[in-house]
PAVO-890636 format. One record per atom (N, C-alpha, C): atom name; x, y, z; residue in three letters. Coordinates in nm, 2 decimals. Atoms other than C-alpha are relative to their C-alpha. Last residue first. Layout:
BEGIN
   a       x       y       z    r
  CA       X       Y       Z  ALA
...
***
This chain:
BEGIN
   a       x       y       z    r
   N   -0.08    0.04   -0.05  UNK
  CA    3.20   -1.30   -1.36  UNK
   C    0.02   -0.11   -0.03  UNK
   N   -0.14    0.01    0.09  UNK
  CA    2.95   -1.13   -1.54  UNK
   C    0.11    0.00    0.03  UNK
   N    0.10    0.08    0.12  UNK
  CA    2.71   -1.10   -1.23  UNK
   C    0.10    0.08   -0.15  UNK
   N    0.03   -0.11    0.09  UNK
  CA    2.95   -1.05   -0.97  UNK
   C   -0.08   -0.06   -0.11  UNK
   N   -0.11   -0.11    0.04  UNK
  CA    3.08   -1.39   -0.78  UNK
   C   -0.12    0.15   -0.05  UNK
   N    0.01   -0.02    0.10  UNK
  CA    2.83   -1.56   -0.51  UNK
   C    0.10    0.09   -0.11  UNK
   N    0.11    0.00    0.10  UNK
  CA    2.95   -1.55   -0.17  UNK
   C   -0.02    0.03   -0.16  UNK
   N    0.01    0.01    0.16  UNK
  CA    3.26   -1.66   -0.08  UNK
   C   -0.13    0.02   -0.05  UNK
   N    0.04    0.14    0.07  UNK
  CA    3.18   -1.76    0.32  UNK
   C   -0.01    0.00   -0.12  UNK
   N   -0.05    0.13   -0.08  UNK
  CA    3.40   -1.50    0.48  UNK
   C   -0.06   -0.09   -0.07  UNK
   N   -0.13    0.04    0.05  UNK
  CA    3.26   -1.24    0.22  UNK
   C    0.07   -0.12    0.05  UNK
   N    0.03    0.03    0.16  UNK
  CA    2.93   -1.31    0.35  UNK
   C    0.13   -0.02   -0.07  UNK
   N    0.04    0.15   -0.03  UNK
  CA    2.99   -1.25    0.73  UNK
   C    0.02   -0.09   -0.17  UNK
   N   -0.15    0.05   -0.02  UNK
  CA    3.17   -0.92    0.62  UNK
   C    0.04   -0.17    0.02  UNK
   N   -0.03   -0.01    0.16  UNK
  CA    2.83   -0.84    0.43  UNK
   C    0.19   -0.03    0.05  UNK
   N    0.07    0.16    0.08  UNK
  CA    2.64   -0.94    0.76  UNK
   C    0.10    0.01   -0.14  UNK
   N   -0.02    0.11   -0.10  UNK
  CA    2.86   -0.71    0.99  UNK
   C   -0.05   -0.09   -0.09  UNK
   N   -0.20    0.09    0.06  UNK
  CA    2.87   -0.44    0.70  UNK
   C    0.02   -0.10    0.08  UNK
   N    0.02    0.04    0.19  UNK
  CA    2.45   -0.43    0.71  UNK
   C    0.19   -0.03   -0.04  UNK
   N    0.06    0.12   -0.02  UNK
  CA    2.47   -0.37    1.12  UNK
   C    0.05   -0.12   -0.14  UNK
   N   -0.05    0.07   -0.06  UNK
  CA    2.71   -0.09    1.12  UNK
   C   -0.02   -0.13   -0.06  UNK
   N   -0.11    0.00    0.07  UNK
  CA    2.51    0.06    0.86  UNK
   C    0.07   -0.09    0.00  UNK
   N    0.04    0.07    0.16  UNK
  CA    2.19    0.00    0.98  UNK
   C    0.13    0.00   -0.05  UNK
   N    0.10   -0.06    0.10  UNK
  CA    2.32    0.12    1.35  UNK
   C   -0.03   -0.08   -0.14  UNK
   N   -0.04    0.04    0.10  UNK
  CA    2.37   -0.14    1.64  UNK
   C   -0.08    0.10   -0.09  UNK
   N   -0.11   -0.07   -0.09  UNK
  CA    2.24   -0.08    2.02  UNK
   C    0.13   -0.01   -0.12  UNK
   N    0.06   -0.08   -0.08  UNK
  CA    1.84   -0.11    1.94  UNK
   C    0.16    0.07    0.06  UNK
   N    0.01   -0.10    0.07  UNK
  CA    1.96   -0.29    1.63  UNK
   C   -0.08    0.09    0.06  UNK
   N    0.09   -0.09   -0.10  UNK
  CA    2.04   -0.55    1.86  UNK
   C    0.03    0.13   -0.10  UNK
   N    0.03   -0.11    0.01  UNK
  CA    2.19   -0.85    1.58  UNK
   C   -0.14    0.11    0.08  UNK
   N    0.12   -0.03   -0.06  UNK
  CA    2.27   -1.18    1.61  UNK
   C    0.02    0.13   -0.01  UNK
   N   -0.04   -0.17   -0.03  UNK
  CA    2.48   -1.35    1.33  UNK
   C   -0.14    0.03    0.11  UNK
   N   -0.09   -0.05    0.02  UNK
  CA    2.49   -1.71    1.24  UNK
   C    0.01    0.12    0.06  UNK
   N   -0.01   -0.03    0.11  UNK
  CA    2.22   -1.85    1.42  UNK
   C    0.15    0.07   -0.02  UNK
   N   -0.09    0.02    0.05  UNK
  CA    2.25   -2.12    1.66  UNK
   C    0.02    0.12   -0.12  UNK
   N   -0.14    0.07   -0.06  UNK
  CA    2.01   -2.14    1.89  UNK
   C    0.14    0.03   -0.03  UNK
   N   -0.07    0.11    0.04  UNK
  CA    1.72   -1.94    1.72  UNK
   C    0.10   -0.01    0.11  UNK
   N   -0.15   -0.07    0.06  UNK
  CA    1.48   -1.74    1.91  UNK
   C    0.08   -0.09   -0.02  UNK
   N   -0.07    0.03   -0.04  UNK
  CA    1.13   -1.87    1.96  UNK
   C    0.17    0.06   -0.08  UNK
   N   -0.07   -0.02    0.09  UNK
  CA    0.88   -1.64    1.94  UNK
   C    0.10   -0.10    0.05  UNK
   N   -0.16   -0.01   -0.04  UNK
  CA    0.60   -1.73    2.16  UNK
   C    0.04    0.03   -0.18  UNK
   N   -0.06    0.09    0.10  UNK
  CA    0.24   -1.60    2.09  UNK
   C    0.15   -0.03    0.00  UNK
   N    0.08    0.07   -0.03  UNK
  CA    0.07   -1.40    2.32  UNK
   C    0.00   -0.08   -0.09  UNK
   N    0.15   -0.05   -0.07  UNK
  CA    0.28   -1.06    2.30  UNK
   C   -0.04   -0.15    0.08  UNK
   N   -0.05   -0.07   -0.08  UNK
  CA    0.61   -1.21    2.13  UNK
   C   -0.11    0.11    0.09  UNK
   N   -0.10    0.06   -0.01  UNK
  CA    0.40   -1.29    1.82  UNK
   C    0.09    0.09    0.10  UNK
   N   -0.16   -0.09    0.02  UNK
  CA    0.08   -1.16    1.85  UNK
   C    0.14   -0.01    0.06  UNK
   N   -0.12    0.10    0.07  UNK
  CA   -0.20   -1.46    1.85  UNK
   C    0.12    0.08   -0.02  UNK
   N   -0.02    0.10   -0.12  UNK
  CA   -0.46   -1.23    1.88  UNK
   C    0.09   -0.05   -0.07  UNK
   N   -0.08    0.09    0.06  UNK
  CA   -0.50   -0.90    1.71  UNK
   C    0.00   -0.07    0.08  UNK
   N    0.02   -0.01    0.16  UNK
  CA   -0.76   -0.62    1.85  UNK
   C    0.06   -0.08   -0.08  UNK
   N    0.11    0.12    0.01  UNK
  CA   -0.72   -0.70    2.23  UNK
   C   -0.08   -0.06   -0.12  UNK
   N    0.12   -0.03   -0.01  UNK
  CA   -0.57   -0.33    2.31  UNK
   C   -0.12   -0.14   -0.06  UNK
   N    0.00   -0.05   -0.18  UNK
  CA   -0.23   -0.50    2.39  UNK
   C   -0.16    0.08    0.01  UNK
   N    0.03    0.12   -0.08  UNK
  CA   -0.29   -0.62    2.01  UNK
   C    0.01   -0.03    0.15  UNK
   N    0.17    0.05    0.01  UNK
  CA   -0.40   -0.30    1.84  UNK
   C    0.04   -0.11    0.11  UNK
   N    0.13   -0.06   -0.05  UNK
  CA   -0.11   -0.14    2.00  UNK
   C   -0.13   -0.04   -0.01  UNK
   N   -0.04   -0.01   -0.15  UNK
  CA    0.18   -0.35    1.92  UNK
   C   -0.13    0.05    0.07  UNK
   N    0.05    0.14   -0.05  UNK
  CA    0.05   -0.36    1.56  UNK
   C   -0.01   -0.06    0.14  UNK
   N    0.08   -0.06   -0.14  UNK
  CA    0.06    0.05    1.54  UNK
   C   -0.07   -0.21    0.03  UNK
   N    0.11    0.08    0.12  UNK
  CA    0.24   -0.09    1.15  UNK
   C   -0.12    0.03    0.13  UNK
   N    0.01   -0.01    0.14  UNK
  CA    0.58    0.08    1.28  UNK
   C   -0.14   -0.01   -0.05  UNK
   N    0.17    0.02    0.05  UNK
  CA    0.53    0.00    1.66  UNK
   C    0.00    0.04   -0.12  UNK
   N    0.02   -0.03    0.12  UNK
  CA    0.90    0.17    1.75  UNK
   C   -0.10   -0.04   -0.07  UNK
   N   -0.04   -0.14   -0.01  UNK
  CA    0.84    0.17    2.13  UNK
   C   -0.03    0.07   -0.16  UNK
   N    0.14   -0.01   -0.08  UNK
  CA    0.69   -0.22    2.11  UNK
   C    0.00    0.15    0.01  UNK
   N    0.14    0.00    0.10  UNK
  CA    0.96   -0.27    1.93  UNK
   C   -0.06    0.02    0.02  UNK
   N   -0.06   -0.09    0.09  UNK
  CA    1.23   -0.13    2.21  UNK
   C   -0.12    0.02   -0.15  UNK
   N   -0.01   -0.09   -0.02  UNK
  CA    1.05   -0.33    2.46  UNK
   C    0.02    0.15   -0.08  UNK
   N    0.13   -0.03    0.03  UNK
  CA    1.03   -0.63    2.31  UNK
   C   -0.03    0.16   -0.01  UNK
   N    0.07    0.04   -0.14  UNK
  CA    1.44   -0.60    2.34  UNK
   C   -0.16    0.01   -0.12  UNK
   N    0.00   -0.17   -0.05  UNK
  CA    1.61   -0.60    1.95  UNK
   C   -0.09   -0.07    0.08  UNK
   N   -0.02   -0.01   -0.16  UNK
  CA    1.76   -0.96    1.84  UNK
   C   -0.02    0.11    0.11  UNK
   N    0.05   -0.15   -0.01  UNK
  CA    1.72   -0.93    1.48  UNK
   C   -0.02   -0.03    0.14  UNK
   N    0.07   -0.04   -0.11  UNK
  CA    1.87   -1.30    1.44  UNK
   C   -0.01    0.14    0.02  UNK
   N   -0.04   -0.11   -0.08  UNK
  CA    2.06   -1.35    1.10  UNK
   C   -0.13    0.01    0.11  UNK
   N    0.15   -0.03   -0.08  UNK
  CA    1.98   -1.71    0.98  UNK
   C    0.09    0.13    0.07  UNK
   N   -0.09   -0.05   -0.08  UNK
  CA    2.28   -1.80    0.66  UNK
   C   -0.12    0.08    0.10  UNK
   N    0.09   -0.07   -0.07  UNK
  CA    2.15   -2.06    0.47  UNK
   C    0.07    0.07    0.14  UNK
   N    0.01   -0.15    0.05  UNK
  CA    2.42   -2.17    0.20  UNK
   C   -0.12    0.06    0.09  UNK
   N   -0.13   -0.09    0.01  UNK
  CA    2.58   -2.47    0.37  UNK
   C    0.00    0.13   -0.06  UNK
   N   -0.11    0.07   -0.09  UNK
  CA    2.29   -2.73    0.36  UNK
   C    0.11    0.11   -0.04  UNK
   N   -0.13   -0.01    0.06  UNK
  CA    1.98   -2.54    0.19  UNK
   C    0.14    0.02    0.09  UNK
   N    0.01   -0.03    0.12  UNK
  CA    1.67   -2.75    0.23  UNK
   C    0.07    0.06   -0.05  UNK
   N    0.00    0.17    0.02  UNK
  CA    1.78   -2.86    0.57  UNK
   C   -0.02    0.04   -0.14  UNK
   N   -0.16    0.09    0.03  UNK
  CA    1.84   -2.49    0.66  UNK
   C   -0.01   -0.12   -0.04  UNK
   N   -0.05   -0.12    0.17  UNK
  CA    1.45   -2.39    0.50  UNK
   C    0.16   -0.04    0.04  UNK
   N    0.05    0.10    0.11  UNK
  CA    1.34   -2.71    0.77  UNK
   C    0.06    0.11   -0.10  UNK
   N   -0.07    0.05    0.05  UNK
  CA    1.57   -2.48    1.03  UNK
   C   -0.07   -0.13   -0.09  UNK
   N   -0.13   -0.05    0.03  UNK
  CA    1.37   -2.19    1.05  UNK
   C    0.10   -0.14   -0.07  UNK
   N    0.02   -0.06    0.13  UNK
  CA    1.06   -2.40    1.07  UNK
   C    0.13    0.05   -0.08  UNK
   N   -0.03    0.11    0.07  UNK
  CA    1.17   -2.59    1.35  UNK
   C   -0.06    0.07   -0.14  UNK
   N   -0.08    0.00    0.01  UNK
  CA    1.21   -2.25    1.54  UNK
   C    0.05   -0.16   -0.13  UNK
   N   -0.05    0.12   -0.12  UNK
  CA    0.92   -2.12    1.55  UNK
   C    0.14   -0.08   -0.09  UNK
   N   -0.04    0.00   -0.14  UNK
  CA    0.89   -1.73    1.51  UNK
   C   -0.01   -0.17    0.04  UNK
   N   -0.02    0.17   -0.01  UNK
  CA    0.90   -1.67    1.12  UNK
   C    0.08   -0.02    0.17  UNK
   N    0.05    0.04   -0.13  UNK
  CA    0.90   -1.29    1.16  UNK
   C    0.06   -0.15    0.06  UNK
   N    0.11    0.04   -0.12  UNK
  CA    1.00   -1.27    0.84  UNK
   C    0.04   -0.04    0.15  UNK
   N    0.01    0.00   -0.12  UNK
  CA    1.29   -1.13    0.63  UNK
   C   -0.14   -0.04    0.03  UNK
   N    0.10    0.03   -0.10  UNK
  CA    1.45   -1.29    0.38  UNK
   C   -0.05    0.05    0.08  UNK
   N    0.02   -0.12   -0.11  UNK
  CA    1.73   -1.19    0.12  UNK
   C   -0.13   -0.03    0.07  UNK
   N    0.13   -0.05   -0.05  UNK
  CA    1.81   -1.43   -0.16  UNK
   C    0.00    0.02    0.08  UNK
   N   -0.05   -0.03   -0.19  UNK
  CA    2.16   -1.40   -0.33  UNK
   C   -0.14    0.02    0.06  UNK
   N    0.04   -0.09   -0.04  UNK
  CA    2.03   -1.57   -0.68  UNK
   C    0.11    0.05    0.16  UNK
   N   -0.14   -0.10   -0.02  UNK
  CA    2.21   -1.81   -0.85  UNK
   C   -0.03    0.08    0.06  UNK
   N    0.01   -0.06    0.13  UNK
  CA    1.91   -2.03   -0.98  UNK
   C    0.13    0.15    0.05  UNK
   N   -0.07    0.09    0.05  UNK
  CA    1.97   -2.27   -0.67  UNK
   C    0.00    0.05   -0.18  UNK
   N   -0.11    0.00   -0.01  UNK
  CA    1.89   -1.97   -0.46  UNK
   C    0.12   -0.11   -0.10  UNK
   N   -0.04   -0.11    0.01  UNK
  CA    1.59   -1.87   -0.63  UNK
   C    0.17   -0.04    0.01  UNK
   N    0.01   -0.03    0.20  UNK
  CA    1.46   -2.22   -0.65  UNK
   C    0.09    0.10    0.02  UNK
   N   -0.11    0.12    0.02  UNK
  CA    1.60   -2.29   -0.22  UNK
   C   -0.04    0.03   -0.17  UNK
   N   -0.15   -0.07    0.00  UNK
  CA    1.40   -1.94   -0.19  UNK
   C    0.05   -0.09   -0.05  UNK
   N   -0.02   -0.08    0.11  UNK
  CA    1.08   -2.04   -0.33  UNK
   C    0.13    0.01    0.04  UNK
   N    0.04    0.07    0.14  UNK
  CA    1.05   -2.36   -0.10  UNK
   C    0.05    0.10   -0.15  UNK
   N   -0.10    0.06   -0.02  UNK
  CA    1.17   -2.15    0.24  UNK
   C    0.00   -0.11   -0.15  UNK
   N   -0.09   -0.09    0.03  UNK
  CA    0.85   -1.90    0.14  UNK
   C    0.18   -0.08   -0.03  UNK
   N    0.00   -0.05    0.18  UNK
  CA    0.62   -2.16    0.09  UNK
   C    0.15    0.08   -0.04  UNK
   N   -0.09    0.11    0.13  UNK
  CA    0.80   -2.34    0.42  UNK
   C   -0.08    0.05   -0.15  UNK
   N   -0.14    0.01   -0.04  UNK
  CA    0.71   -2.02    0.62  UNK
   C    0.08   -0.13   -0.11  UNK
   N   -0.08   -0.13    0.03  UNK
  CA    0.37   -1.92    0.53  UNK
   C    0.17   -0.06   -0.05  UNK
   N    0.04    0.04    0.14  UNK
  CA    0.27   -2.31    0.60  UNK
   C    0.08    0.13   -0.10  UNK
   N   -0.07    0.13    0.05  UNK
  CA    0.40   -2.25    0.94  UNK
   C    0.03   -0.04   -0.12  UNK
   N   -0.12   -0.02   -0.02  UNK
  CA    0.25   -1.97    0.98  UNK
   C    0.06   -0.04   -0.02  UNK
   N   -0.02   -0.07    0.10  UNK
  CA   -0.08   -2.11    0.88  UNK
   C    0.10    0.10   -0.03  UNK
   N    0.00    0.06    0.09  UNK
  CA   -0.06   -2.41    1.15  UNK
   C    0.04    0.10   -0.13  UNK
   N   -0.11    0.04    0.00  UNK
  CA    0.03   -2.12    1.43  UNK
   C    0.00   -0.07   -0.14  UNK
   N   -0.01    0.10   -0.09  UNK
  CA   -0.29   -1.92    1.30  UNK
   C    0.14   -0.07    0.02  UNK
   N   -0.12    0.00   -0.11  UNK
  CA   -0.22   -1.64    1.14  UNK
   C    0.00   -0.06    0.11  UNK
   N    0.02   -0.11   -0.10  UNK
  CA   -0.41   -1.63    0.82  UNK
   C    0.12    0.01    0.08  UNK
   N   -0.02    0.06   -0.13  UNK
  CA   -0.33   -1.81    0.50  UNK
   C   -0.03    0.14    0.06  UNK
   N    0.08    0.10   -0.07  UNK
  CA   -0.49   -1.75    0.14  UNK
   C    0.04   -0.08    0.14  UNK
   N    0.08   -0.06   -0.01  UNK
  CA   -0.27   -1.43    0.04  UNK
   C   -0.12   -0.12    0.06  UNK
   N    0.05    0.05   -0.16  UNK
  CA    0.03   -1.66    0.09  UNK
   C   -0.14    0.07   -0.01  UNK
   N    0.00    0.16    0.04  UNK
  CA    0.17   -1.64   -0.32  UNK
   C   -0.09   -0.07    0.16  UNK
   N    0.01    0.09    0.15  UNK
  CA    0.03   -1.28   -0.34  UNK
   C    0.01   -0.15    0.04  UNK
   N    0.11   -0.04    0.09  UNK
  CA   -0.04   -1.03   -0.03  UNK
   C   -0.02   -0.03   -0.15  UNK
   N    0.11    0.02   -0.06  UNK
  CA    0.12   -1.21    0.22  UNK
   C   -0.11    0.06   -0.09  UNK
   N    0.05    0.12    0.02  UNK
  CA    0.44   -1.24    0.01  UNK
   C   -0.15    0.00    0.05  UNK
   N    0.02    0.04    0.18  UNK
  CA    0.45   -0.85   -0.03  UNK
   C   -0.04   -0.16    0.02  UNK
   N    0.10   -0.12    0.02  UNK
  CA    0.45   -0.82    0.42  UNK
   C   -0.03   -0.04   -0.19  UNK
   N    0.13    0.06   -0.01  UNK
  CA    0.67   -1.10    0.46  UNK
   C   -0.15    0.08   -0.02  UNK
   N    0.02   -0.06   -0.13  UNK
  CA    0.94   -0.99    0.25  UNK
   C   -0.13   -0.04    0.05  UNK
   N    0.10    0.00   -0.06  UNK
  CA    1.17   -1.16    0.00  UNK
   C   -0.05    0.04    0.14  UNK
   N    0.05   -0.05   -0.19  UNK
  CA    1.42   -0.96   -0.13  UNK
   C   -0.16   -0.10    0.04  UNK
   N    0.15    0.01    0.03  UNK
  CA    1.59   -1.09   -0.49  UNK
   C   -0.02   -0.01    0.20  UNK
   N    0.08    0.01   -0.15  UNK
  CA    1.98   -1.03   -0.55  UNK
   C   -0.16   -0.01    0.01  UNK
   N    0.20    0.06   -0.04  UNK
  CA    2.19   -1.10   -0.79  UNK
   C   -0.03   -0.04    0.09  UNK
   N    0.11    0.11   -0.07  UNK
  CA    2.51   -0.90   -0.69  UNK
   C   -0.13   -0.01   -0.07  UNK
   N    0.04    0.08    0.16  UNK
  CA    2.68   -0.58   -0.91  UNK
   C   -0.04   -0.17    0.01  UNK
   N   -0.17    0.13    0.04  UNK
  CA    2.82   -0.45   -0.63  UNK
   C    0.01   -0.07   -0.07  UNK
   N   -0.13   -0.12    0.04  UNK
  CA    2.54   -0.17   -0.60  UNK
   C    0.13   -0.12   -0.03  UNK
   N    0.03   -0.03    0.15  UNK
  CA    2.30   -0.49   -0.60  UNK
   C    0.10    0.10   -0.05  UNK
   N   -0.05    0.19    0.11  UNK
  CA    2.45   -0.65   -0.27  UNK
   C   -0.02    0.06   -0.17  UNK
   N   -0.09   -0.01   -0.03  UNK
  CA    2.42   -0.28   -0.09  UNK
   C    0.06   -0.12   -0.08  UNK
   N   -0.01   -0.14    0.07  UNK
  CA    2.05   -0.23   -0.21  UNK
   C    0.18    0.00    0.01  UNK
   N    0.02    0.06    0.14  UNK
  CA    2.00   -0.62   -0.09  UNK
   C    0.06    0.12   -0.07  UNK
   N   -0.07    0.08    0.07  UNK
  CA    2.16   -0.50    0.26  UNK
   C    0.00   -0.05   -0.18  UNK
   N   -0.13   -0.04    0.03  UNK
  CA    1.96   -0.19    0.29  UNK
   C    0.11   -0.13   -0.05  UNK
   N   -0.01   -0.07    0.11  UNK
  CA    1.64   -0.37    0.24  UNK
   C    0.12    0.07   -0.04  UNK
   N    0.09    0.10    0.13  UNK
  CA    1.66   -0.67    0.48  UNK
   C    0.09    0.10   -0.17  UNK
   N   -0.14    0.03    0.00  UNK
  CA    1.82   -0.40    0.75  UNK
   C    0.01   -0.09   -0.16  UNK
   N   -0.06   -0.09    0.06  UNK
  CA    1.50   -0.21    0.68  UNK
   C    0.18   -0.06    0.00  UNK
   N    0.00   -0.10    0.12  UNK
  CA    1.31   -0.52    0.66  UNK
   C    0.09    0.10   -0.02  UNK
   N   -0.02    0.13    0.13  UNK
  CA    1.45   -0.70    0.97  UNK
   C   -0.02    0.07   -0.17  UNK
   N   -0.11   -0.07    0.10  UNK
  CA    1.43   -0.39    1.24  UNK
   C    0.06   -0.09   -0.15  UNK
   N   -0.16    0.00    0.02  UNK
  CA    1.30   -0.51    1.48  UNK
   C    0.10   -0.01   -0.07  UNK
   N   -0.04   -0.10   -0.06  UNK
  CA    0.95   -0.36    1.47  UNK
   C    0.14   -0.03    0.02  UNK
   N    0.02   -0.11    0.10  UNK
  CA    0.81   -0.71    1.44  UNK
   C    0.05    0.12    0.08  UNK
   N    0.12   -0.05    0.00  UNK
  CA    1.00   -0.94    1.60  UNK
   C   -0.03    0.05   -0.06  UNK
   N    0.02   -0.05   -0.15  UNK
  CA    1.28   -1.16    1.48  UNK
   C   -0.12    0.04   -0.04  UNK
   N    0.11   -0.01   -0.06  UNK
  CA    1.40   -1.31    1.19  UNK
   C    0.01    0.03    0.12  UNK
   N    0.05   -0.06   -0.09  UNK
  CA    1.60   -1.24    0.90  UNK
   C   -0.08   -0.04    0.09  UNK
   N    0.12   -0.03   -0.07  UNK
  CA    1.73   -1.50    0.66  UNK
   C    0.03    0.04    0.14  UNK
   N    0.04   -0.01   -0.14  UNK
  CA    2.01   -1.48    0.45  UNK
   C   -0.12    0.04    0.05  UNK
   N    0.12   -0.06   -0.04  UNK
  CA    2.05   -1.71    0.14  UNK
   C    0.02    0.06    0.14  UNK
***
């Protein structure tokens, strides 16, 4: 499993999406969870409180360890900004959770605003905005860090898929 997290705006989904699109061309099983689609089916009944974050976060870390223990290569990105969360989904899978850090300045997301999230919440319109007025905590230990403010998608997506090789991932499906 690799999981994404950082801010929003940094770049996790589209790195997210190229990689799975890069795992599937190679004839990989692959399955993308993203926090955006989850929020609007199996989480659609949490907010964004810290507690309901949290809850977000081990549904999502619950589906994956199925997925992943069903052969899958699963693909993660959220936000998922505290840190004991991150690693309750490693405790759930010991030697195949691979935590890539999206490690782009605030500054840079806060430039790219994608979803104009940045804006409603410096204008007072969202509370609780992660890395605004809401810590993010950045992992310790993850496998891979990645500034996709000084790193292209490409770059980035063979850095994780070089990572992958190194640890044997999954063979080819009819292998």
């Amino acid at each position: 499993m690799v999981w994404f997290t950082g801010l929003s705006g940094a770049g996790k989904s589209t790195l997210a999406d190229t990689l799975e699109a890069r795992l599937h061309a190679d004839g990989r099983h692959t399955y993308l969870l993203d926090g955006d689609n989850l929020r609007h089916g199996l989480n659609r009944d949490l907010g964004f409180s810290a507690e309901d974050r949290r809850e977000n976060i081990r549904r999502v870390g619950e589906v994956a360890a199925l997925m992943v223990d069903a052969g899958l290569i699963v693909i993660a990105a959220f936000i998922s900004p505290f840190r004991a969360d991150r690693d309750a989904i490693r405790q759930l899978l010991p030697g195949r959770f691979i935590e890539v850090h999206v490690d782009t300045p605030l500054e840079v997301c806060e430039q790219r605003d994608p979803k104009g999230l940045y804006r409603k919440a410096r204008a007072g319109q969202l509370k609780d905005f992660t890395g605004l007025d809401s810590p993010f905590e950045a992992p310790e230990s993850a496998e891979l860090r990645i500034d996709t403010s000084r790193l292209g998608v490409e770059d980035a997506v063979q850095q994780i898929l070089d990572h992958l090789r190194g640890r044997q991932y999954p063979e080819r499906a009819g292998h």
